[in-house]
C-alpha positions as CSV (number, residue, x, y, z in Angstrom):
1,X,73.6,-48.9,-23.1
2,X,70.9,-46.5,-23.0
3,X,67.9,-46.4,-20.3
4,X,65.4,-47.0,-23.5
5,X,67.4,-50.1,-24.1
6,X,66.2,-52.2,-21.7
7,X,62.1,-51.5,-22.5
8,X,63.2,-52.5,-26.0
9,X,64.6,-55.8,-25.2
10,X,61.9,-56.4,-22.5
11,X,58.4,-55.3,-23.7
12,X,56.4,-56.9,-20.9
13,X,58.2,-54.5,-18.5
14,X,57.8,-51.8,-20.5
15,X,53.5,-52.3,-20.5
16,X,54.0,-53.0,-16.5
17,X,55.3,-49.8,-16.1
18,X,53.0,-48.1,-18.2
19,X,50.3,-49.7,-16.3
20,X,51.7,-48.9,-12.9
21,X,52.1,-45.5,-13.8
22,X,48.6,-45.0,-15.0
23,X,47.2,-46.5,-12.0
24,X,49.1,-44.6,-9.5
25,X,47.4,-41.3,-11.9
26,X,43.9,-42.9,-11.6
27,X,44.9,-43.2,-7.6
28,X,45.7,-39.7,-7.3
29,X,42.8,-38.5,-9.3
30,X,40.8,-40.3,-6.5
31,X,42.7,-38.8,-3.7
32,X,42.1,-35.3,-4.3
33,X,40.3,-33.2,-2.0
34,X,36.8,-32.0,-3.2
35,X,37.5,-28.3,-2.7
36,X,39.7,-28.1,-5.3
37,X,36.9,-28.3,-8.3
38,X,35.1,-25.0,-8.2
39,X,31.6,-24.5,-7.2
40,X,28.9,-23.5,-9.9
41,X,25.3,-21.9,-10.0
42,X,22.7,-21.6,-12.8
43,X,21.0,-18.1,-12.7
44,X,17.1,-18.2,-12.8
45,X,15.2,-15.4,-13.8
46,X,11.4,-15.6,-13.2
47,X,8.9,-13.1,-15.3
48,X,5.5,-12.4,-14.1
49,X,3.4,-10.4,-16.0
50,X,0.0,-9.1,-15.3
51,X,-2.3,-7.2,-17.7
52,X,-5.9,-6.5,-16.3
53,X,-8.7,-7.6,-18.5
54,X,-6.4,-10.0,-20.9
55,X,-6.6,-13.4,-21.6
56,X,-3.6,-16.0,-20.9
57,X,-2.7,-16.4,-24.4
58,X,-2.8,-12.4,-25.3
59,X,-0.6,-11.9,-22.2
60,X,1.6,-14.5,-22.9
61,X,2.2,-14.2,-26.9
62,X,2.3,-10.3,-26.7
63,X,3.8,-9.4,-23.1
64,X,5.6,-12.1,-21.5
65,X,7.6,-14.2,-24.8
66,X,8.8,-11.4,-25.6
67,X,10.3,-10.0,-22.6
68,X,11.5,-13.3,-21.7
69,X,13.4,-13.5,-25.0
70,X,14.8,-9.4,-24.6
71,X,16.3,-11.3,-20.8
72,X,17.6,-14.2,-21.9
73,X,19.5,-12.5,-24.9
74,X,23.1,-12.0,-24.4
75,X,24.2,-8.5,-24.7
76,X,27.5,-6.7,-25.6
77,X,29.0,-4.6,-23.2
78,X,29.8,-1.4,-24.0
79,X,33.5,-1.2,-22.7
């Protein structure tokens, strides 16, 4: 007689088991301390630009979408 035997001839035990195990993994889930997920940031980057003489819209379409668009582009190291 084989240990697998015994969920084969009893299926109710086998889906109590299953379900005992799976709360006891829901339990522990629950139990674990807080420092082990890792702490993030998000990076903000604030552009001020300021051209003497020009309108919002010139400074904004010509000067500051562009430079905000040269930072926010990911570039490849050189390595």
């Amino acid at each position: 007689m084989h240990f697998t035997d015994i969920f084969i001839r009893r299926p109710v035990l086998a889906t109590v088991v299953s379900l005992l195990i799976l709360v006891l993994g829901f339990r522990a889930i629950d139990m674990l301390p807080i420092r082990q997920y890792p702490s993030t940031q998000s990076a903000v980057v604030t552009v001020t630009t300021v051209y003497t003489g020009a309108d919002p819209a010139l400074v904004s379409g010509f000067i500051t979408t562009p430079l905000e668009n040269s930072i926010a582009r990911p570039t490849a190291s050189t390595t």
